[in-house]
N, C-alpha and C positions, 0 to 999 in steps of 0.2 A: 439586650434591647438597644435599636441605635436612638442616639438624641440628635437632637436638630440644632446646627450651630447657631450661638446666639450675634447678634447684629456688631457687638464690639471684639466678637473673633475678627472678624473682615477688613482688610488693609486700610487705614487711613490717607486715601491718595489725597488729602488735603495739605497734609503736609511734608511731602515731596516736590524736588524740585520741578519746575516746567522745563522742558526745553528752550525758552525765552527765557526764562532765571541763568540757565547755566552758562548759555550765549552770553549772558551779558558779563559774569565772573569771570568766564575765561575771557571776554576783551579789557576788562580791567588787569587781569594780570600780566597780557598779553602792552596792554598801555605801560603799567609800572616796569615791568623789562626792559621797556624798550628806553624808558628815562634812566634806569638805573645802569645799563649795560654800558651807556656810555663814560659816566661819571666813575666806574668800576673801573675801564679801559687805561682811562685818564690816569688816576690814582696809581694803575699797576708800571703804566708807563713812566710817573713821574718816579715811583720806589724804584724801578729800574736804573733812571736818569741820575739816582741821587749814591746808588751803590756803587756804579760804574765809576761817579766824581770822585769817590773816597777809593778809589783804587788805582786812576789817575792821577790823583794827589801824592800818593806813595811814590809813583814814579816820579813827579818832580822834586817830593824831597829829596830822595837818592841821585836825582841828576847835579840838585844843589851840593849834596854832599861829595858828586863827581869833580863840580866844579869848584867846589874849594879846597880840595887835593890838587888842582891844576893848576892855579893861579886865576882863579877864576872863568876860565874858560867852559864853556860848556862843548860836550863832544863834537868834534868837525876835523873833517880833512882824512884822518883815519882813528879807528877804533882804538883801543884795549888790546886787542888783538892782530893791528897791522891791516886791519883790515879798513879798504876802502869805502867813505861813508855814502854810501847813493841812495840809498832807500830809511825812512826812521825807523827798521827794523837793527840795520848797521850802526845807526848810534847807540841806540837803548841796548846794543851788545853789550856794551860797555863797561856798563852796571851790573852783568853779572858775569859772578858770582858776589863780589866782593860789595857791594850797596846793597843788591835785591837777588834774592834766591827763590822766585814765584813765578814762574811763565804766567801763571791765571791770570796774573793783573793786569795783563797786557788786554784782556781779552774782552771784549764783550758778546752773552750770546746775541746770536741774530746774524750777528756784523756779518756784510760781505768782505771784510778785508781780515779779521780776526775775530772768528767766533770760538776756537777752543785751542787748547795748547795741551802738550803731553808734560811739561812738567820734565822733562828730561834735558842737564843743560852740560853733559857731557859725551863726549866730546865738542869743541867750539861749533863745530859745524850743526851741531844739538839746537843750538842757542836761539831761539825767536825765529823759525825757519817760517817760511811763508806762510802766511795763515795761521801763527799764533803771535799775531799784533793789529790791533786795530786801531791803534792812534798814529798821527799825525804828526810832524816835529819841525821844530825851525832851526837850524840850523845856522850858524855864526854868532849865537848871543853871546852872552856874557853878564857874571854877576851885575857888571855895571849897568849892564843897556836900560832901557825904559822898564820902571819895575812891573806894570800896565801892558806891557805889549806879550801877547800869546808865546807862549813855549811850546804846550803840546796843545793838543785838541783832536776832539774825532777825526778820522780819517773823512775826507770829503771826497769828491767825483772824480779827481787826477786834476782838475780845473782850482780849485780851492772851493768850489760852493755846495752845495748839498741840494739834496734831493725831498718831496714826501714822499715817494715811491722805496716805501721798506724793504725792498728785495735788491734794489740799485745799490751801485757803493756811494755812499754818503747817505742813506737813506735810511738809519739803525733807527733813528729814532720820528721818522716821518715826517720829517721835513719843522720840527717844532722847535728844538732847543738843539744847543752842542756843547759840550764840556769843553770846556779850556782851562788850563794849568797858566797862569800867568810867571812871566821872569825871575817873581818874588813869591813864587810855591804858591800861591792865594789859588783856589778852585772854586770855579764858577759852573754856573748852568746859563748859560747866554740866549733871548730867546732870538731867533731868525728873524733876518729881513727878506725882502724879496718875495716869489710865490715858486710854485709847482716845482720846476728840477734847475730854479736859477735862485737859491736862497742863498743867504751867507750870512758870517759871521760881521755883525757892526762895528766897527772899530770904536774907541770909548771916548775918542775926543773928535770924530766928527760920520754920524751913524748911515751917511749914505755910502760909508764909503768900504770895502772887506777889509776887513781884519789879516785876513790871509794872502792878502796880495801886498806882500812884503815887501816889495819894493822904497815905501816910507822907513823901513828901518835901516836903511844903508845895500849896499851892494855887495857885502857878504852874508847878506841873511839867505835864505833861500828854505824857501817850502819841500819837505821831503813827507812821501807819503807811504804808509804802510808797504812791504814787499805782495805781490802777488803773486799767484802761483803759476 
């Protein structure tokens, strides 16, 4: 015998959502995304910025410890190897094998001038070959010079200044901050002056002025930039 369904079988569309309920949930999460995405961004750039510094730092202890095998001298003129210094790929030769035995640290990802290295540093010709170096070097210091004034630092435009355009060279970190190794090993995150693809690095005792345009350190300093390919 069939029975007749009673009234509390029957769906309760009272408590479902409406299509004006759900609109409104997905613009809320659709809002919190969009605040949160970029404070995510920031966070993963700065973790970046901060791994990169302690990997740059490495290298200038090992330069410091170059140049107190030298008489203080930091790499210039020619290598370890007899080799001609033109690009800060040919000084940081230097250092290996004997200070640093890690191509990665030369490297950051993204970089358009050094974003991965093989880690392979034999034969010489092995050693920091184009595009496994991404920083920047100055060239003529010395233990003595200003302990303040830049040693190494991101690799910038060929110009000294940087970019926000992340794809550009000098532009790894979009145009916000740059690592710099100063004379006396200290590792910094410096933030940028300037705007769009004409930023730079401030110098510490007068801020309009680049840091990278070494000219104020004497007339053997001179800016060398990562090798290209």
């Amino acid at each position: 015998m069939k029975t007749t369904s009673s009234l509390h079988d029957a769906p309760d569309l009272s408590r479902a959502f409406t299509l004006i309920e759900l609109l409104v949930v997905i613009a809320i999460i659709a809002l919190l995304a969009g605040i949160a995405m970029p404070v995510y961004q920031t966070a993963m750039l700065t973790a970046h910025q901060n791994a990169a510094m302690q990997n740059a730092r490495q290298i200038g202890i090992g330069l410091l410890a170059y140049a107190n095998d030298q008489g203080g001298v930091y790499p210039t003129g020619t290598n370890s190897y007899g080799q001609m210094i033109e690009t800060s790929n040919d000084a940081f030769r230097s250092l290996i094998p004997t200070y640093l035995d890690n191509e990665l640290i030369f490297t950051v990802p993204g970089s358009k001038d050094g974003p991965t290295a093989d880690n392979i540093i034999s034969p010489v010709t092995e050693i920091l070959k184009a595009g496994e170096n991404h920083y920047a070097y100055i060239e003529g210091l010395s233990t003595t010079s200003e302990s303040l004034w830049p040693l190494i630092a991101d690799g910038a435009d060929g110009q000294a200044e940087y970019t926000d355009v992340q794809s550009d060279l000098g532009g790894v970190w979009k145009g916000t901050r740059a690592i710099v190794i100063n004379v006396d090993s200290s590792a910094h995150l410096i933030p940028l002056l300037g705007t769009g693809a004409n930023r730079y690095i401030p110098r510490y005792n007068d801020p309009t002025q680049n840091a990278l345009d070494v000219t104020y350190m004497g007339g053997s300093a001179q800016l060398l930039e990562p090798a290209t390919n």
